[in-house]
Backbone bond lengths (Angstrom), bond angles and torsions (degrees), N, CA, C in turn:
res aa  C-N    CA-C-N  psi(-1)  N-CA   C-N-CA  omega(-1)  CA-C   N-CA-C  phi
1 X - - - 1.474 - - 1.516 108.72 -
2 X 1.351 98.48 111.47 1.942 101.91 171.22 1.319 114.37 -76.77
3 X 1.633 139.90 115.89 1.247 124.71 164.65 1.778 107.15 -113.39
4 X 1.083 95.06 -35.87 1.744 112.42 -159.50 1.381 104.81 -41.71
5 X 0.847 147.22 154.75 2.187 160.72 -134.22 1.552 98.06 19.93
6 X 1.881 126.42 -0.94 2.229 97.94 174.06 1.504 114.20 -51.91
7 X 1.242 95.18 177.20 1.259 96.46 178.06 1.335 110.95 -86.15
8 X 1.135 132.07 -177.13 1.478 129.41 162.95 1.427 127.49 -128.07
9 X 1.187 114.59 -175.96 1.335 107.01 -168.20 1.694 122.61 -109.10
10 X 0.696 97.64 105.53 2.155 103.78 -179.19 1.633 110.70 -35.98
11 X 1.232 112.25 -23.14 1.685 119.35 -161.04 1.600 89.38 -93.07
12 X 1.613 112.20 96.36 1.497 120.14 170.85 1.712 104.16 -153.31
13 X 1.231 97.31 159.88 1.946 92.73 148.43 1.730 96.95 -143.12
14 X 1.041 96.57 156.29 1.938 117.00 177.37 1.309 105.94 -100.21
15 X 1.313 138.15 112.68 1.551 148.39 178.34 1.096 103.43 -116.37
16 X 1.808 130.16 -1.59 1.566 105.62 -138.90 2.232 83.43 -93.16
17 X 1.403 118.51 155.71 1.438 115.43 -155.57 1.527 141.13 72.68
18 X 1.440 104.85 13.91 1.309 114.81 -134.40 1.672 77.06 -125.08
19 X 1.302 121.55 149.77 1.583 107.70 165.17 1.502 124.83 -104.28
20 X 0.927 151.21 145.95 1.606 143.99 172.17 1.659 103.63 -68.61
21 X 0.931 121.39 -24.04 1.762 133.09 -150.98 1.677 113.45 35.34
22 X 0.894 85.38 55.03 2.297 86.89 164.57 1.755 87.72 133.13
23 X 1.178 81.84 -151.61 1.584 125.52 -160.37 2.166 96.53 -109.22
24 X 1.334 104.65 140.83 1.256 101.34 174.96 2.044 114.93 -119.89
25 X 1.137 121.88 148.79 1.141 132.65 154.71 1.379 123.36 -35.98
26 X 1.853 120.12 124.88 1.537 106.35 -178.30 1.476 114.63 -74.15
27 X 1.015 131.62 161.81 1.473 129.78 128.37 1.673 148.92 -96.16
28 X 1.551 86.22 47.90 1.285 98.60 163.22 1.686 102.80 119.87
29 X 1.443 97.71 158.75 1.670 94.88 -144.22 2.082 85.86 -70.54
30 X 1.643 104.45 -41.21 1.677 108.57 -161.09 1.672 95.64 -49.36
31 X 1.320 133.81 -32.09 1.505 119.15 -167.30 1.397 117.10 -77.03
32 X 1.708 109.10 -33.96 1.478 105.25 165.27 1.375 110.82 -66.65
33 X 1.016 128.52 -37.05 2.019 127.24 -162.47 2.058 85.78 -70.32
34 X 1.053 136.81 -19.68 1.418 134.46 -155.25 1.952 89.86 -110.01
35 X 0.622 82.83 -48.86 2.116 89.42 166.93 1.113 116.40 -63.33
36 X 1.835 134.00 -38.74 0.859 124.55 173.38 1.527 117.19 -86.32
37 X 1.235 134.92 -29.80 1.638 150.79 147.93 1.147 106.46 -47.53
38 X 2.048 137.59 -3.99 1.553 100.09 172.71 1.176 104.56 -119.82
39 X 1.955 121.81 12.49 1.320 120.14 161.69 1.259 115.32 -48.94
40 X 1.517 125.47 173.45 1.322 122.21 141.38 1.304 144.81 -102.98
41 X 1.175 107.11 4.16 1.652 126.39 -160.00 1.290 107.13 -99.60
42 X 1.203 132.89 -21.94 1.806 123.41 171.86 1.515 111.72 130.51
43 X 0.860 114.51 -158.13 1.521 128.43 154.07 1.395 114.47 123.57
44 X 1.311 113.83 -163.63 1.424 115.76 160.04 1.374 121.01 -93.45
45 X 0.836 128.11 128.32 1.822 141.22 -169.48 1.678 96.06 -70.81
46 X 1.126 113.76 -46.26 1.627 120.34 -157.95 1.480 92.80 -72.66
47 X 1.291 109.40 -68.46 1.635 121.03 -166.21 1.634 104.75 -46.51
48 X 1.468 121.53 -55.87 1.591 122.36 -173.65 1.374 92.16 -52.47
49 X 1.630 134.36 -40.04 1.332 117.11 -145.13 1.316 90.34 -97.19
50 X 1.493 138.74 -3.13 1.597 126.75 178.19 1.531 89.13 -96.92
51 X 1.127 147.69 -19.63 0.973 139.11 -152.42 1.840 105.34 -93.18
52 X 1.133 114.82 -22.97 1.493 144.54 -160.26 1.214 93.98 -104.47
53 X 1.371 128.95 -47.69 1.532 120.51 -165.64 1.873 97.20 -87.33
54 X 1.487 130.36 13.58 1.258 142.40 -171.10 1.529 110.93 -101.26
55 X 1.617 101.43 -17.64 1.263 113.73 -172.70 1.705 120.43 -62.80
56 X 0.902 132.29 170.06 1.085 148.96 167.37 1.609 141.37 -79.58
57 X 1.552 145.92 -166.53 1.698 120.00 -167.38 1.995 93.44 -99.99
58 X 1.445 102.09 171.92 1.395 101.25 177.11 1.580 109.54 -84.44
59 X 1.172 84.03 172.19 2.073 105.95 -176.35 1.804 97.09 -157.09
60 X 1.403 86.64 159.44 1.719 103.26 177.26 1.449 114.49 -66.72
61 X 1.153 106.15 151.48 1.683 116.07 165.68 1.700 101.45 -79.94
62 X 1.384 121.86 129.91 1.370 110.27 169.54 1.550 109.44 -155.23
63 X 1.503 130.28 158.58 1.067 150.84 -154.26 1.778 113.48 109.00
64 X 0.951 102.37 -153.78 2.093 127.97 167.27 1.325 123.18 -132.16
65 X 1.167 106.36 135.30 1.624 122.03 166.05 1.229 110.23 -30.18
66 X 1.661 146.11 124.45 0.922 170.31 104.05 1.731 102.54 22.59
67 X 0.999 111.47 148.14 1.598 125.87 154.55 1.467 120.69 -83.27
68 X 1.430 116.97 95.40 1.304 134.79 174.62 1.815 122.23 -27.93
69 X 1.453 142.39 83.00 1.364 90.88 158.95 1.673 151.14 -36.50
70 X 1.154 99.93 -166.23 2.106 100.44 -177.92 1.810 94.30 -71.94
71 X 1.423 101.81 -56.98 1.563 110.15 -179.22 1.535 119.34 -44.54
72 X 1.203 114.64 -48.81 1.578 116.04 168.03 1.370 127.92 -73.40
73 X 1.647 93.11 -30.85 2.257 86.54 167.43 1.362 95.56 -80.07
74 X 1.109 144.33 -38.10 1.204 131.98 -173.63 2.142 116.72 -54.17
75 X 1.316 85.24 -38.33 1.895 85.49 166.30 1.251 122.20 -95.58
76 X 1.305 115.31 -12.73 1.445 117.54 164.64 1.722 124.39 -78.85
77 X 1.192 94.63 -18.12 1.717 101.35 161.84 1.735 83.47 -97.90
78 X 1.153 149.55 -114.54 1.281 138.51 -134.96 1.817 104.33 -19.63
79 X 1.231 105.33 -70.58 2.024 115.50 167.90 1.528 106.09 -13.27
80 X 1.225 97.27 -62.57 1.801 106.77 -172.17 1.461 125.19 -50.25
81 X 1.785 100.70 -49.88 1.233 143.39 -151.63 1.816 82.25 -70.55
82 X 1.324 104.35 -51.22 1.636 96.69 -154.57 2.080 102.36 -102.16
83 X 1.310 92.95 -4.71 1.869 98.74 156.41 1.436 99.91 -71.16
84 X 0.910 138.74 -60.35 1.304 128.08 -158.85 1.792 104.50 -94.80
85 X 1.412 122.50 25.85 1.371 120.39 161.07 1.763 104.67 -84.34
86 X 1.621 88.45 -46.88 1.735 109.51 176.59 1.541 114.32 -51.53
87 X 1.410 122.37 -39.43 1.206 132.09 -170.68 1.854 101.44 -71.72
88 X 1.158 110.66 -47.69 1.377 120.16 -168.78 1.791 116.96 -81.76
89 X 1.560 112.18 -15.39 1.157 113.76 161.68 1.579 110.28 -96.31
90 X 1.346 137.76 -17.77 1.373 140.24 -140.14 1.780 82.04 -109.16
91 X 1.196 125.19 -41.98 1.305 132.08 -163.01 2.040 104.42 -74.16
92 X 1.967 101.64 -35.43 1.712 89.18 177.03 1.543 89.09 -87.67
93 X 1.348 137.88 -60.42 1.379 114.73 -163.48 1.903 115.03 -42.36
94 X 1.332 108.03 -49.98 1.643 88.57 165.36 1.375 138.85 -34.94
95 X 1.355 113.82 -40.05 1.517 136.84 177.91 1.334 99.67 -68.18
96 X 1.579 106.06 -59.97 1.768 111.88 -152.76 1.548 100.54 -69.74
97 X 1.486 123.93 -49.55 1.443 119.01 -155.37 1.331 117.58 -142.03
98 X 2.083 96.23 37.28 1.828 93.35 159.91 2.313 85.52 -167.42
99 X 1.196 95.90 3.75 1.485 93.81 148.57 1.728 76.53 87.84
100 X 0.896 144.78 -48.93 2.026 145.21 -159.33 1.168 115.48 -64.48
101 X 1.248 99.19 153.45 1.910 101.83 153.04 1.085 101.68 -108.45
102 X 1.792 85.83 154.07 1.444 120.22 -169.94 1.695 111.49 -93.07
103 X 1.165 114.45 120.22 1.464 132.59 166.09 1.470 115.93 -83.27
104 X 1.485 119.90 105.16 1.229 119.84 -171.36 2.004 107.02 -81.94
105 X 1.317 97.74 161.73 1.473 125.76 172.67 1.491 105.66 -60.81
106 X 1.039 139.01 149.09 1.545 143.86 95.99 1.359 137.03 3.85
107 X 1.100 162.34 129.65 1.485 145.01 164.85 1.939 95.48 -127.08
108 X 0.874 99.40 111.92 1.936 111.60 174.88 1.473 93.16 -85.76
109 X 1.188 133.76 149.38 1.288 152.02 145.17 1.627 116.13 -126.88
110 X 1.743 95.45 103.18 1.491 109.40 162.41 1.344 137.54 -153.54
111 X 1.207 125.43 176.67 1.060 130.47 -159.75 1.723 132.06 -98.61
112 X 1.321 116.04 76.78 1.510 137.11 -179.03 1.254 114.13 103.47
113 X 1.583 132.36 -48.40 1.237 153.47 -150.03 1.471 109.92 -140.89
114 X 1.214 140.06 102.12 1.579 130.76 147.69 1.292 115.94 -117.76
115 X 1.872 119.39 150.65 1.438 102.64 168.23 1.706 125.90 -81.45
116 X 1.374 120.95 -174.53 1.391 115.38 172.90 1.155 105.83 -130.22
117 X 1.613 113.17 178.67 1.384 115.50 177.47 1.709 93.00 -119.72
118 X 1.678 99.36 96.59 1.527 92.16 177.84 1.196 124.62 111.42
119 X 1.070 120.59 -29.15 1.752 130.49 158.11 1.632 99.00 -112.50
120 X 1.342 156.25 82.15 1.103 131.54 131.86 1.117 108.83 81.73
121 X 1.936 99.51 -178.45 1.828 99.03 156.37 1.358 111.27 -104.67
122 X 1.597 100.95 139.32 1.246 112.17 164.79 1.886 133.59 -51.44
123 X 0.837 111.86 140.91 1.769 102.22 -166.34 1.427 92.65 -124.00
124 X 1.422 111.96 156.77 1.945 110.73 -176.58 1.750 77.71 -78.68
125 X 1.105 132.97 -48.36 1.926 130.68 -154.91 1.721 106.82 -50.25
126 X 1.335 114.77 -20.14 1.145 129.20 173.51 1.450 119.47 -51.96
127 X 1.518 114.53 -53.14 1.397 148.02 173.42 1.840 77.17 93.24
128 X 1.642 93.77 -165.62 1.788 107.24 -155.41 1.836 81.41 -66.78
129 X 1.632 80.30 162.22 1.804 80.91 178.90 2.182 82.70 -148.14
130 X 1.596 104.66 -173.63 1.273 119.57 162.30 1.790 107.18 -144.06
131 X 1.353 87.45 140.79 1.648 91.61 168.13 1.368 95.52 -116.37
132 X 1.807 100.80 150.15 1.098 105.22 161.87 1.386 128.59 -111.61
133 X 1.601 120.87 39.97 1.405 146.79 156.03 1.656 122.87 -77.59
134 X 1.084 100.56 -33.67 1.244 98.57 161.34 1.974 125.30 -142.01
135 X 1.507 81.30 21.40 1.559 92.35 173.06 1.374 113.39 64.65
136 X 1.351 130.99 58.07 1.439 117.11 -160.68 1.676 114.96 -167.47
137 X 1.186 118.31 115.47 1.630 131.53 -142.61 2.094 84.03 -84.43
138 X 0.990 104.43 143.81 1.923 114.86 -168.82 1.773 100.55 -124.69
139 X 1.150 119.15 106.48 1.244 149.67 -140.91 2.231 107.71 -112.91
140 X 1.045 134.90 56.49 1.461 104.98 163.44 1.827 106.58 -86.92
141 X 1.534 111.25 128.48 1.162 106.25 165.09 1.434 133.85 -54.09
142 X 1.190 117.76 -27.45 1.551 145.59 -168.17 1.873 79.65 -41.09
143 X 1.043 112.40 -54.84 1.500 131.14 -152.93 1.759 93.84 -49.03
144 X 1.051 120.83 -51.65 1.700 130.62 166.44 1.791 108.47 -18.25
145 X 1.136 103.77 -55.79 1.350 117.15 -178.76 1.119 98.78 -70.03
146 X 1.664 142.35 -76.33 1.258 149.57 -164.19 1.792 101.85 -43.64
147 X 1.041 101.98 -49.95 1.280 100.54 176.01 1.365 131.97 -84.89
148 X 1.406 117.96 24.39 1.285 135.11 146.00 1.564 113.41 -114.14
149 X 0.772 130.69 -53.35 1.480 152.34 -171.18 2.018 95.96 -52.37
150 X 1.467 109.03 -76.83 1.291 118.23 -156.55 1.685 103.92 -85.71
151 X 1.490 112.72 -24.99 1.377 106.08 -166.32 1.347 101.39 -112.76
152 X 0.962 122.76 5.27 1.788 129.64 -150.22 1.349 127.70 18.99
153 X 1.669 103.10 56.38 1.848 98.53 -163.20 1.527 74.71 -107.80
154 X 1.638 112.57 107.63 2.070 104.99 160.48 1.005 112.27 -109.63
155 X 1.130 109.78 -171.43 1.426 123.21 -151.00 1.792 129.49 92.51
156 X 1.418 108.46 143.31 1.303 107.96 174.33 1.935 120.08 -49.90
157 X 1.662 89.76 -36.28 1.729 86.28 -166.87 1.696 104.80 -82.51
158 X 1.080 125.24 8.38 1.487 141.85 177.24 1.232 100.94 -70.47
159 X 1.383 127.59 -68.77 1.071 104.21 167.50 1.830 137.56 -110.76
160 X 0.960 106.54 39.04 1.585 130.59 143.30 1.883 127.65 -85.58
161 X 1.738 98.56 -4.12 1.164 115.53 176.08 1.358 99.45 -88.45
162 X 1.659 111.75 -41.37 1.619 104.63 -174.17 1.394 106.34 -76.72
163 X 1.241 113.48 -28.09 1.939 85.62 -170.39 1.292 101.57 -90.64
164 X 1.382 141.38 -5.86 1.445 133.32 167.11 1.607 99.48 -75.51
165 X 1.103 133.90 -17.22 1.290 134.62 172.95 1.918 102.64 -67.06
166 X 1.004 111.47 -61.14 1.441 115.97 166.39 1.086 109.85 -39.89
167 X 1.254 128.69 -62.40 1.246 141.48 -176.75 2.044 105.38 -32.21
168 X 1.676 84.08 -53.57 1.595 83.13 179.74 1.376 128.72 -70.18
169 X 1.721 101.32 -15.49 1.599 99.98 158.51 2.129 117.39 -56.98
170 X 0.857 99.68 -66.19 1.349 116.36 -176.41 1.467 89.34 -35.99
171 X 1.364 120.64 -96.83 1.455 120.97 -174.90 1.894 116.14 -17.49
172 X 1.613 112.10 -55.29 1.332 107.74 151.30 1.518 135.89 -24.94
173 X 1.253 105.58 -57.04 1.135 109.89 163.09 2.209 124.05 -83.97
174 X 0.650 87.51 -1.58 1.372 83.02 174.15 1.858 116.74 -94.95
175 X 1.042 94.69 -9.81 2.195 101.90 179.85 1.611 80.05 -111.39
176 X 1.140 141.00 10.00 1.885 116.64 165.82 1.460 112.68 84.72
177 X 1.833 114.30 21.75 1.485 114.55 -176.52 1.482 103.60 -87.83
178 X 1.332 125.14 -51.65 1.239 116.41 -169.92 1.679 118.53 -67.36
179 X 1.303 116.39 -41.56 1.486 108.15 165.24 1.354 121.50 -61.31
180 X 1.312 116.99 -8.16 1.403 117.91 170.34 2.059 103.20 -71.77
181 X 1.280 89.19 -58.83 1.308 96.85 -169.81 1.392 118.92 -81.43
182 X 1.029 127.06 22.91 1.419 141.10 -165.28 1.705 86.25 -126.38
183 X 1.171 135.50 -56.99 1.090 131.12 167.58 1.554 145.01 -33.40
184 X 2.035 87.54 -48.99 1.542 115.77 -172.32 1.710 84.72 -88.86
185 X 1.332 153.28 -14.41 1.393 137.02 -147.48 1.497 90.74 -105.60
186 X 1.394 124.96 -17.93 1.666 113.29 -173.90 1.508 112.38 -86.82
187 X 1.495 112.68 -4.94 1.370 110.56 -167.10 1.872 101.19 -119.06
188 X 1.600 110.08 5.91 1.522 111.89 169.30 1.579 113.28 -114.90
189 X 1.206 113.93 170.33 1.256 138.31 -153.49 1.755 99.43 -80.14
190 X 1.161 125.96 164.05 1.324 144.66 -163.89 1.530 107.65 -71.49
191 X 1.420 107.49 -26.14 1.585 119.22 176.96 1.493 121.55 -100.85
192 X 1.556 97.04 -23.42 1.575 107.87 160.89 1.519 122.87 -60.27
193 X 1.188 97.28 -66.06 1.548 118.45 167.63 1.658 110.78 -39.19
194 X 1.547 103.11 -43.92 1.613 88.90 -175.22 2.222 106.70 -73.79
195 X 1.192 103.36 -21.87 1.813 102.27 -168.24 1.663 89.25 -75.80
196 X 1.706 123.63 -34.04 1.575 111.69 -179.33 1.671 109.17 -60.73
197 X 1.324 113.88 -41.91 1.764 116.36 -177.46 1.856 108.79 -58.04
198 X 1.245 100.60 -50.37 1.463 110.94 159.24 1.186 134.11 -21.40
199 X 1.846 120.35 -54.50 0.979 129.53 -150.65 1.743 92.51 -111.22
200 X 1.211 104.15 -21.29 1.337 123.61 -179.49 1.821 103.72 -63.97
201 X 1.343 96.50 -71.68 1.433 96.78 -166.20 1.709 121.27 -51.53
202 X 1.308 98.87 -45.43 1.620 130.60 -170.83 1.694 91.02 -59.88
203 X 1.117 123.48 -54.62 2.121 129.73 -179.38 1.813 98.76 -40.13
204 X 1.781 101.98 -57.99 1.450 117.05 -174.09 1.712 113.27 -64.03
205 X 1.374 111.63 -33.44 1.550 106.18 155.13 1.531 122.74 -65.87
206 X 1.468 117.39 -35.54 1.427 107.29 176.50 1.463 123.51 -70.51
207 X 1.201 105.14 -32.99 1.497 118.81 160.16 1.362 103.51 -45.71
208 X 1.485 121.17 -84.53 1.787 107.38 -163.67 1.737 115.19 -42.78
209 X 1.584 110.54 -27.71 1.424 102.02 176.35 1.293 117.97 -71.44
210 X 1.942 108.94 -35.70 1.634 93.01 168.87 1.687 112.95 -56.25
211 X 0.933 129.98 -43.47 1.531 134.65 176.70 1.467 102.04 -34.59
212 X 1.327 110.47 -65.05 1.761 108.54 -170.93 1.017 130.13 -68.80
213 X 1.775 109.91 -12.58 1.507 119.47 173.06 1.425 99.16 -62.72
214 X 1.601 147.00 -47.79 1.271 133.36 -169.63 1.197 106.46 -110.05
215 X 1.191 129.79 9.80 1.586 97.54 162.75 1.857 132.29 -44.68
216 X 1.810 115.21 -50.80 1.000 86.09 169.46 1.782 120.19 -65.81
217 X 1.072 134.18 -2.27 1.471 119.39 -178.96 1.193 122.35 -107.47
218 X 1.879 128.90 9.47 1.126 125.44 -179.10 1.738 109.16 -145.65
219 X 1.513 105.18 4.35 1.245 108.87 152.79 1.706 134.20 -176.87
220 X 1.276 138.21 -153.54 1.206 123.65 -165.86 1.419 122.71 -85.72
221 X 1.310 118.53 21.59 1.551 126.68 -175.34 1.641 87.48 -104.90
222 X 0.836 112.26 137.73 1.385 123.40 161.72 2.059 112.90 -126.05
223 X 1.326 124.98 125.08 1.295 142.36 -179.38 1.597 103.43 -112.97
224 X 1.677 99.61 160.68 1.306 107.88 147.91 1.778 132.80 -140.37
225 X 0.958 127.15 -117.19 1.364 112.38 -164.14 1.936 98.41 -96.16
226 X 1.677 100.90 -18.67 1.677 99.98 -178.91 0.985 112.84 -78.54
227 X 1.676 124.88 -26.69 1.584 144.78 -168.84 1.523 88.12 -73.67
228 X 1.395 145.97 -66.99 1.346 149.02 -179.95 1.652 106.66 -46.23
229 X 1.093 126.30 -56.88 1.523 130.43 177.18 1.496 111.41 -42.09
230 X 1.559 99.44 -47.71 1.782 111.78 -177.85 1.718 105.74 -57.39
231 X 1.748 98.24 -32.29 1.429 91.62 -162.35 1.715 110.91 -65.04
232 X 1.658 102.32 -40.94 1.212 122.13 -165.34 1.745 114.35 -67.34
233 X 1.339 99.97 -29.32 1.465 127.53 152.82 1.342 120.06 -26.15
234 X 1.783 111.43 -68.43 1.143 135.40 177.96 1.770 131.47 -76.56
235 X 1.507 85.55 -14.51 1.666 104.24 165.88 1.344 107.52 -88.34
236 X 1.467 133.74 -18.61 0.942 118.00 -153.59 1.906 94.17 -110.48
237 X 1.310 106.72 -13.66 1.423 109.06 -165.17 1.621 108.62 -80.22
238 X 1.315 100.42 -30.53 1.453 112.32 179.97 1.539 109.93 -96.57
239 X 1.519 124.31 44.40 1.264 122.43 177.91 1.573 110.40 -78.15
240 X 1.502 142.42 164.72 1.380 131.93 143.66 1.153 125.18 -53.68
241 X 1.917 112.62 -34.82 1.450 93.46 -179.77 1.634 106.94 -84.06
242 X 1.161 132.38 4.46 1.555 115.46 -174.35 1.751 103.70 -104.80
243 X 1.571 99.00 -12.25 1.614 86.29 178.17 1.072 106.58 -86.05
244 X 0.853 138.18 -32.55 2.013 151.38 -156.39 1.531 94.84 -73.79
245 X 1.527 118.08 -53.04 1.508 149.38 -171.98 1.628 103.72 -54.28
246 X 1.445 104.50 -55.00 1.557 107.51 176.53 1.952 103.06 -68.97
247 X 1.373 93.56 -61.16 1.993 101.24 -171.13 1.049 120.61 -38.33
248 X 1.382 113.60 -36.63 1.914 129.26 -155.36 1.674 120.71 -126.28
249 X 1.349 91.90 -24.60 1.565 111.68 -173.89 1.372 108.20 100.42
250 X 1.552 116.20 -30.25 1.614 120.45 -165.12 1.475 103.74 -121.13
251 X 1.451 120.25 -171.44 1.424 130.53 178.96 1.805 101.10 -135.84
252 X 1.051 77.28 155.80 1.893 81.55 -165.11 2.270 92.09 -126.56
253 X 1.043 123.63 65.83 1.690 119.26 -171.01 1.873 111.12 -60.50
254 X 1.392 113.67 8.70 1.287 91.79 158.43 1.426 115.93 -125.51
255 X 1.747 112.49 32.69 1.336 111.17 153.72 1.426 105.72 -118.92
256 X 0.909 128.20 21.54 1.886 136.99 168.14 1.218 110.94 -41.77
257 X 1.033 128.69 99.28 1.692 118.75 -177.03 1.522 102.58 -94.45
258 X 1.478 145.59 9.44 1.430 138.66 -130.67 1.148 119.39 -159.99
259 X 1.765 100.28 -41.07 1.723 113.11 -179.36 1.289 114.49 100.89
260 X 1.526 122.23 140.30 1.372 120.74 -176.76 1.503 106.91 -65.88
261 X 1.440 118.43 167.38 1.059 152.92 -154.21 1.459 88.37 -70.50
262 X 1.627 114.04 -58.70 1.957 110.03 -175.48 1.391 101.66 -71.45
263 X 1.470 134.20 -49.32 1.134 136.28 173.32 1.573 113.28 -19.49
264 X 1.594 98.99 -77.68 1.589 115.59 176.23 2.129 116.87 -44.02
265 X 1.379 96.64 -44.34 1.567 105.08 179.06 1.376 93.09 -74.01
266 X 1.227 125.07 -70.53 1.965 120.44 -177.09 1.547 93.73 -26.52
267 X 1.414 128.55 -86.69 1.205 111.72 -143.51 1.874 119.04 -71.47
268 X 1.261 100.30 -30.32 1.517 97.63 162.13 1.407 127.57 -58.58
269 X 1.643 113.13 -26.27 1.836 114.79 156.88 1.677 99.21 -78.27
270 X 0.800 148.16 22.27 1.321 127.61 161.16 1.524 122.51 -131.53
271 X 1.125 114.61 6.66 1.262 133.58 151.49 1.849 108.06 -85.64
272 X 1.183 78.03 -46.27 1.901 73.35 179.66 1.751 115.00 -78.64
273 X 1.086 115.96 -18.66 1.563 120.70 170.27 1.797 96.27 -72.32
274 X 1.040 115.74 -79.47 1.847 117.89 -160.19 1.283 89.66 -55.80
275 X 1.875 128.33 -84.16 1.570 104.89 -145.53 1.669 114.37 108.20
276 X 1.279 84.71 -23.39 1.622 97.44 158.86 1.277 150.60 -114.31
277 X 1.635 120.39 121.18 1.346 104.39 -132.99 1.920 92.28 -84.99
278 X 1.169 95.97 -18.08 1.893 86.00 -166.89 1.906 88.53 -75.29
279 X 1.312 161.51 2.82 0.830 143.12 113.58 1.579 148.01 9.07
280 X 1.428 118.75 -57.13 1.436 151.95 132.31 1.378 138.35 -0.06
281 X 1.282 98.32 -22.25 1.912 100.23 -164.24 1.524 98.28 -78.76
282 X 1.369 90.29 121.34 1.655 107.04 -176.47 1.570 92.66 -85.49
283 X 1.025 128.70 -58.70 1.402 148.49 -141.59 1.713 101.60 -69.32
284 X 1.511 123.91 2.36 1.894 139.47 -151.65 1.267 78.01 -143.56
285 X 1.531 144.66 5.75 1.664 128.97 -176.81 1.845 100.47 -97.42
286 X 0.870 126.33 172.50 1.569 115.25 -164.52 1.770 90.96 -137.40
287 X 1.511 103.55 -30.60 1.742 104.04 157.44 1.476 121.14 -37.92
288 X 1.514 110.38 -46.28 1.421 107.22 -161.78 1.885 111.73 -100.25
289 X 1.152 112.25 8.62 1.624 130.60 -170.35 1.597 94.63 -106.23
């Protein structure tokens, strides 16, 4: 994966050193259930969201950004490098194949704890997440490591897979899917709710593959066929059945909030085969119902 001289992307904020001071107030149950659906690592949906609604009133973020090591500017330009790959393909497919412009994301970068506007506070245990309260992708790098180390997904495009995965949250929310489904998820059942996160997450993987289908043709990252393997790698590491499989010994498929391991790789190769994002609709598959 070539990134080193792209350009990058202006759409950030730096928190990392910075304190939240406490615990913050939700705004509303749909932004946590959408915070906890854009991690990647698993969990229980219910528990994060009782655990969040336990929280406490808001307070300011205050201090300054920290002094970077080499290792952290070095991923904070890679971070950047591949936000603004997303920005530069997400901006012609808007044009090309739904007539719009594209309103880019946020990328926060911080350190263990940040607040939100609308989901809660962010926790690093979360891994990267997106709210769609204030439109804005929630960033601890630490996670770089975790996601070589604990999941063994390496490679550079491993994790440029996850934040274009975010990416596909945002886009979710930008055509009116997640307030749809943020809506319909408070009035269904515990098993319902888990096939909507499902169909949810798996859309946001096909998305990052539409993303990777043009990078080399719509901007300065250039990949090749090993950079794609890494990706599929990384879809596959963060499946429900392989985390549950490692955690428990077993898999439990009607608390899957995420999608199996082939599921997750299927739809990220098929976003990356077509190229087309209206392609995608998880939620019209009769597999996943």
């Amino acid at each position: 994966m070539k990134w080193q001289g792209g350009k990058r992307s202006g759409n950030f904020e730096d928190r990392r050193g910075m304190s939240g001071g406490g615990k913050i107030a939700l705004g509303g149950i749909g932004g946590i259930i959408v915070l906890v659906i854009g991690f990647l690592m698993g969990g229980d949906p219910m528990q994060l969201l009782q655990q969040a609604q336990n929280m406490g009133t808001q307070t300011e973020q205050s201090g300054q950004p920290r002094d970077l090591n080499p290792e952290e500017k070095r991923l904070t330009e890679f971070s950047l490098t591949v936000l603004q790959s997303t920005e530069d393909v997400w901006a012609k497919l808007f044009k090309e194949q739904m007539q719009q412009n594209y309103t880019p994301a946020t990328l926060v970068f911080y350190d263990g704890g940040t607040q939100t506007d609308g989901c809660g506070m962010g926790q690093a245990s979360y891994g990267p997440f997106y709210c769609p309260g204030d439109q804005k992708i929630y960033l601890d790098l630490t996670f770089n490591r975790e996601l070589s180390d604990k999941f063994g997904a390496k490679g550079e495009f491993a994790m440029a897979y996850v934040i274009a995965h975010e990416v596909g949250h945002h886009i979710q929310q930008l055509v009116g899917l997640l307030p749809k489904t943020n809506q319909a998820r408070s009035k269904l059942s515990e098993s319902e709710n888990n096939k909507i996160s499902v169909m949810t997450e798996l859309q946001a993987d096909f998305y990052a593959g539409v993303w990777a289908h043009y990078l080399n043709e719509y901007t300065d990252i250039k990949i090749d066929y090993n950079d794609i393997m890494d990706g599929m790698k990384a879809a596959e590491a963060v499946g429900d059945d392989k985390l549950q499989t490692a955690a428990q010994g077993y898999a439990v498929p009607e608390s899957f909030t995420h999608g199996t391991s082939a599921q997750r790789m299927a739809w990220f190769k098929k976003g990356y085969d077509s190229g087309d994002m209206r392609a995608g609709n998880t939620f019209e598959d009769p597999s996943l119902r």
